[in-house]
C-alpha positions, 0 to 999 in steps of 0.5 A: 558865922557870917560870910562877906563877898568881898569888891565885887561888881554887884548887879541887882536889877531888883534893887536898880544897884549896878556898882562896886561892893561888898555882900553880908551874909548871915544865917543865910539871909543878905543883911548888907550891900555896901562899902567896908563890911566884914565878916567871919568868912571872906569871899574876894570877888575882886574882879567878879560880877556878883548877882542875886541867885540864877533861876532857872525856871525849866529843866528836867530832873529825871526823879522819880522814874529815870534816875539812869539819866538824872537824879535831883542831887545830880541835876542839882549839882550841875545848877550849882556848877552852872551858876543857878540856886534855884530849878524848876523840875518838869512834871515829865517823870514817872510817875508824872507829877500830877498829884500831892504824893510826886511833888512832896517826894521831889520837895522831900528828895530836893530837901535832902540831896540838893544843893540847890533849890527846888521848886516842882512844876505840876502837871496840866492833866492826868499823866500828861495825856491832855484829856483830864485836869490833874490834881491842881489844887493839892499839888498847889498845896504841896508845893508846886508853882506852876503847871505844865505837860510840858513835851506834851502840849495840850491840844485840847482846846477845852481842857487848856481852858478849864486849865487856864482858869483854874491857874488863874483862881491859883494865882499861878502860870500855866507854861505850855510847850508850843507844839501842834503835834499834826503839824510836827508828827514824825519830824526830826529837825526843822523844815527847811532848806537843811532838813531836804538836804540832810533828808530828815522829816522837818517840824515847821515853824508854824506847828509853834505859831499855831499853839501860841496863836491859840493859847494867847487866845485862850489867855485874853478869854480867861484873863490866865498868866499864860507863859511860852516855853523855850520859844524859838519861832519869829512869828511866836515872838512877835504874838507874844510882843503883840499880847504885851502891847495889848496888856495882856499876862503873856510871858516867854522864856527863850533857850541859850541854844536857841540864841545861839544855834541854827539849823545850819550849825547842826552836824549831819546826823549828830543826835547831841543837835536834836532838840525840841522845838529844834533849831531853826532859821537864822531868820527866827534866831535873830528874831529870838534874840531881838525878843530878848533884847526888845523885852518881849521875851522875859528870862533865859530858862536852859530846857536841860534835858538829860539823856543817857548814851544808850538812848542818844546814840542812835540813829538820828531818827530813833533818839530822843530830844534834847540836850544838857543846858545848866553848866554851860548857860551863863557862857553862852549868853555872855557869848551871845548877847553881852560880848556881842553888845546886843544887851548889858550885864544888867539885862542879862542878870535880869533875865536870870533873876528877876525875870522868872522871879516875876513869872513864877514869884519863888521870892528870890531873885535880889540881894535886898536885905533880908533876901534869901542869901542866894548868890550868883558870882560869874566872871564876864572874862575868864577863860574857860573850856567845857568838857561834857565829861567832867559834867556834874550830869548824869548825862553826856548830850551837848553840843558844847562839848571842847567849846571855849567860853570866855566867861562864865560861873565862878561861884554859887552860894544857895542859903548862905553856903559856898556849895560850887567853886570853879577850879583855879 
């Protein structure tokens, strides 16, 4: 069988091509992008913006250890009705995913229950504890593309080197979550005018300058590919676009929340606004969507998060952080950056596709003949509402809950297969 999409606007900065077209699909892989092609199926994108699959290179799945607040099918399913073929899974779980035996069984799970692509990052160390290196290699082997304590950052200086080179003889990145924790112990939201005001422990920006500042170091001593998780501090940003300049393999992913939200957005006291890093100063979100916009900061990675009420609802102080992100991520940077005229289709589809695909090399992120048939299909103008309540997730924690969008998924084809289709 074989699928054709149908009149849509393909936009594929792998291959430069942004115009009307029609998509061919066969055994689950592009043979065709052009004029007049048919197909068994017909999908009609008449209207539609048609792109390579969406990567999103940093959430967490929960699976193995709190499958109460997520599970792979589960997470899976909110990335296809958020417009994503392809996840990057966190190694917080629990067991951490610090050795071959955890990321075959996601690999496994994933194969069998997801509707989407799963792509495990590794643990740095030993349980994510920071003071021993794991099993890199044979999670390599197994199937991991990266490593990362990611919510654990490493702040032993001496294991982040040894880690550094040992990515580097792997050919693969090492992702760190910037956090100095002496800096941001105890904090709760950033440090700043509304953390006195709301009288909460603030997390300053510099617990994020510092690491960054470090780690880029580290990065130029061991020639590493060196990646900042979910960036969200002007200094950080203008590090990472400092290391560029010099050539350095420097990369940065920003948030959809940290786009668009600040600390003054926060209602008092709501645990669906804690994250970490938290959210900032106008200052430093103005900054993160110029990194965005100037090239230093190279995909839009949501940091989905999935906590159950139980946990999240509590006093401000006690919740966990973070919030759900992958059903509502194409809204938001449709929101933000393109109906603002910050940036084009073309960057925004790139910061998707092309932009992690450089990163981790998961060989997707185009529709180029005989390119995995993972498709992308979003509207930039159709009017929808989210409802948190009716989320694939496991989990109820966003900020977006009632939120009207104008734009967002229509579509999601993974492997050649229709696996979500938004609601008339």
């Amino acid at each position: 069988m074989t699928l054709v999409i149908k009149n849509g606007r393909v936009i594929d900065p792998a291959a430069g091509f942004d115009g009307v077209a029609d998509v061919l699909i066969e055994d689950g892989v592009i043979r065709g992008v052009g004029a007049g092609l048919s197909g068994d199926e017909v999908f009609d994108a008449s209207g539609l913006a048609v792109a390579p699959g969406f990567i999103d290179m940093h959430v967490h799945l929960r699976e193995p250890g709190f499958e109460y607040a997520e599970t792979i099918e589960s997470g899976a399913r909110a990335a296809a009705a958020g417009g994503f073929t392809s996840i990057c899974p966190m190694p917080n779980t629990s067991p951490v995913n610090d050795n071959a035996t955890v990321t075959s069984y996601i690999i496994e799970k994933a194969r069998r229950h997801a509707v989407v692509n799963v792509f495990p990052i590794g643990a740095i160390t030993k349980g994510s504890a920071g003071e021993e290196l794991s099993s890199i290699g044979s999670m390599i082997n197994a199937g991991a593309v990266a490593i990362s304590d990611d919510g654990r950052p490493v702040m032993n200086a001496r294991v982040m080197r040894r880690a550094m080179e040992f990515a580097k003889s792997f050919g693969i990145p090492l992702i760190n979550h910037c956090e100095d924790l002496h800096l941001s112990a105890g904090g709760d939201m950033h440090e700043g005018f509304e953390s006195v005001r709301l009288g909460l422990r603030g997390i300053p920006g510099a617990s994020e300058d510092v690491m960054v500042a470090r780690d880029i170091l580290l990065a130029e001593l061991t020639g590493a590919r060196y990646h900042v998780a979910h960036i969200s501090s002007r200094h950080a940003v203008e590090m990472v676009a400092f290391a560029k300049a010099r050539g350095m393999s420097v990369t940065a992913e920003a948030t959809p929340h940290h786009l668009a939200l600040t600390d003054t957005h926060m209602h008092p006291y709501d645990s669906n606004y804690k994250m970490k890093p938290p959210l900032r100063s106008t200052c430093d979100v103005d900054a993160v969507v110029g990194g965005v916009v100037s090239g230093a900061i190279d995909a839009i990675a949501t940091d989905h998060a999935p906590h159950p009420g139980s946990e999240k609802m509590q006093e401000f102080e006690k919740c966990p952080f973070g919030i759900l992100g992958l059903e509502t991520a194409i809204g938001i940077a449709l929101q933000e950056l393109v109906h603002t005229g910050k940036i084009g289709l073309m960057r925004m589809v790139e910061l998707f596709t092309t932009g992690p695909e450089k990163i981790l090399g998961l060989g997707r992120g185009t529709l180029k003949v005989g390119a995995p048939a993972d498709v992308t299909i979003f509207s930039t103008d159709r009017e929808w509402t989210y409802d948190v309540n009716k989320s694939f997730s496991k989990s109820r924690n966003s900020p977006y809950h009632g939120h009207a969008f104008k734009g967002g998924p229509v579509a999601t084809v993974v492997g050649g297969k229709l696996v979500w289709q938004a609601l008339p």
